[in-house]
C-alpha positions as CSV (number, residue, x, y, z in Angstrom):
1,X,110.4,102.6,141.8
2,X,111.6,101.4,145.0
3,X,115.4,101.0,146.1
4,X,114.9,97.2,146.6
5,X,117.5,95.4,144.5
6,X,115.1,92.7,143.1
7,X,112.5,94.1,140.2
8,X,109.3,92.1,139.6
9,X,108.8,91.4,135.9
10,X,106.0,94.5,135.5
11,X,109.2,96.7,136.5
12,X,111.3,95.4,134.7
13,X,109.5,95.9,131.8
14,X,109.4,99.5,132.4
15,X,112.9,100.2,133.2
16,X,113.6,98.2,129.8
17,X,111.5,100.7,128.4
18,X,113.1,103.5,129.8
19,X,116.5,102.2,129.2
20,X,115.8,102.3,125.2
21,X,114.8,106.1,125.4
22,X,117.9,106.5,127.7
23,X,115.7,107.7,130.6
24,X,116.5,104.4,133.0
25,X,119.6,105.4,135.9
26,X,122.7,103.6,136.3
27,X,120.9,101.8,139.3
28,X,117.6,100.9,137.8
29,X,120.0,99.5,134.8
30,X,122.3,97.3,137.4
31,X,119.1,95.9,138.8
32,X,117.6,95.4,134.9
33,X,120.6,93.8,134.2
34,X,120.1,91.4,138.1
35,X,116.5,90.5,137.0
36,X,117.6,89.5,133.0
37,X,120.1,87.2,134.7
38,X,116.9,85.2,136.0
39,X,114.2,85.6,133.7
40,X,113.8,84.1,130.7
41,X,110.5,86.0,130.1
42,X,112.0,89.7,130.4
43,X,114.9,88.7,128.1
44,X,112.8,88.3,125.3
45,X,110.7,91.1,126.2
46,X,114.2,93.0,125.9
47,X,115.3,91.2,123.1
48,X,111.9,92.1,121.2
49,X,112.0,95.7,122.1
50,X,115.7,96.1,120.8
51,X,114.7,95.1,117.8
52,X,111.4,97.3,117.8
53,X,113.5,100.3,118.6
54,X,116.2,99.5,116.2
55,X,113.9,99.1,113.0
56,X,112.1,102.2,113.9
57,X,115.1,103.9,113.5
58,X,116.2,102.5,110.4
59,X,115.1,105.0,107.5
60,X,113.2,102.4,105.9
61,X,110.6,102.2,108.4
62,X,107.9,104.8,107.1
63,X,104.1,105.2,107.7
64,X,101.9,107.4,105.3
65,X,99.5,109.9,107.0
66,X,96.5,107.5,106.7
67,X,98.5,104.6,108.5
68,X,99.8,107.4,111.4
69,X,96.4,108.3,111.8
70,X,94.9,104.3,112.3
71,X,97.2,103.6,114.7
72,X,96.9,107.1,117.2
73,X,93.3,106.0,116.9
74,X,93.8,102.3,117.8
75,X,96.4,104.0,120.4
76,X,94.0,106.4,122.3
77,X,91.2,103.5,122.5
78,X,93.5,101.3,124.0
79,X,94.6,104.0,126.5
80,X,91.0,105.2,127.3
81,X,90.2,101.4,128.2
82,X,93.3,101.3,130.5
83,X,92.4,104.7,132.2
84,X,89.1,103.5,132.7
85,X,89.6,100.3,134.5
């Protein structure tokens, strides 16, 4: 990521996504925070993935071994068609 102070939405994204696994810097976090200020768009993407991350964590949330396995599947064929293009 550059040093630029201005993220474009695809960035943002990320550094949301890094920010809920507590992997984003203080910086990338102060320009997060810049670029929410102006986009609607990437404050419901934020607001969305808040609440993804915090139900995932709530104990209730649980998958059986058949349902884990669909979705690695669905998961790696959806990956495979990104690496390929």
């Amino acid at each position: 990521m550059s040093n630029k102070i201005f993220l474009s939405c695809e960035e943002a994204n990320h550094t949301c996504d890094k920010t809920q696994y507590n992997d984003a810097t203080l910086w990338e976090k102060i320009k997060l925070t810049l670029h929410l200020a102006y986009c609607v768009a990437c404050r419901k993407y934020t607001k969305n993935n808040t609440k993804l991350t915090h139900l995932i964590k709530q104990k209730s949330v649980k998958l059986d071994i058949k349902e884990k396995t669909k979705m690695q599947s669905v998961l790696d064929k959806e990956l495979a068609k990104q690496n390929n293009n």
